[in-house]
C-alpha positions in Angstrom: 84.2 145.5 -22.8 85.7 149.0 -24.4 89.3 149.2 -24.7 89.6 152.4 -23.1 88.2 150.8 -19.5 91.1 147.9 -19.4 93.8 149.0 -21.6 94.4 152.5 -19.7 96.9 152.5 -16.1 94.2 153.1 -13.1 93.3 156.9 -12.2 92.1 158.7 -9.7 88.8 161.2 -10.6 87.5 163.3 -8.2 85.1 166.3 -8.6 87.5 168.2 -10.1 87.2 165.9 -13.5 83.6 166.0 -13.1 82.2 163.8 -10.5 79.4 165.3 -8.3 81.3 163.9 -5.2 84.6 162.2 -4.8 82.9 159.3 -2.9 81.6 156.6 -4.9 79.4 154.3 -3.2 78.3 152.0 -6.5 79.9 151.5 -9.9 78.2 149.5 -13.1 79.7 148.9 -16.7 76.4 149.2 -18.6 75.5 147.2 -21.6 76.6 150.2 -23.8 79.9 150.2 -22.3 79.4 153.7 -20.2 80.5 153.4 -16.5 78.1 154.4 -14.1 79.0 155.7 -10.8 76.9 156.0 -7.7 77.9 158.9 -5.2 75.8 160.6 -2.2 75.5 163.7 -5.0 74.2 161.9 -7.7 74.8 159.2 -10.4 77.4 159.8 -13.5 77.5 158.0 -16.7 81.2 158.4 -17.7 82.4 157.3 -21.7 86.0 157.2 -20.8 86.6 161.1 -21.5 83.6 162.9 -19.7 81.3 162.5 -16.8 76.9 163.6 -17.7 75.8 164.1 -13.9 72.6 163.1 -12.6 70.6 164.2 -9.5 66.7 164.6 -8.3 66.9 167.6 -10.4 66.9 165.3 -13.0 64.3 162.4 -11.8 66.2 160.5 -9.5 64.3 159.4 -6.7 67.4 160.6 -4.5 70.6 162.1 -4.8 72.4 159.7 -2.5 72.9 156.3 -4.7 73.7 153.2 -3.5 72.9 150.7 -6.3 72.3 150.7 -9.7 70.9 148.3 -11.9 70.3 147.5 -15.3 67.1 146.2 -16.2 66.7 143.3 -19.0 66.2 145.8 -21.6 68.7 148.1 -20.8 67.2 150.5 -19.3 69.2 151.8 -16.3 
């Protein structure tokens, strides 16, 4: 697990750090050690200092997500 997910104090991130929306319906810690986040706006991968958004725009199937999973080989 990276150090910067258990070794920093809890925060709050809303869509003002870079989340499409400030409701997040699903969370994964993938094998890379991003954090994904699943919101009704889209997914973001965040590396502990920025959030890459996600949404149909970008081939999701939807923009409201509600699971994520990561296949066997890694692919999310």
């Amino acid at each position: 697990m990276n150090e910067w997910l258990i070794k920093r104090p809890w925060k709050s991130y809303t869509v003002h750090e870079g989340l499409p929306h400030n409701w997040v319906q699903t969370l994964h810690h993938g094998p890379d050690g991003m954090v994904w986040l699943g919101t009704d706006d889209g997914i973001s991968r965040y590396d502990g200092q920025t959030f890459v958004n996600f949404t149909t725009n970008d081939g999701l199937a939807n923009d409201r997500v509600r699971a994520i999973y990561c296949a066997p080989d890694d692919v999310m």
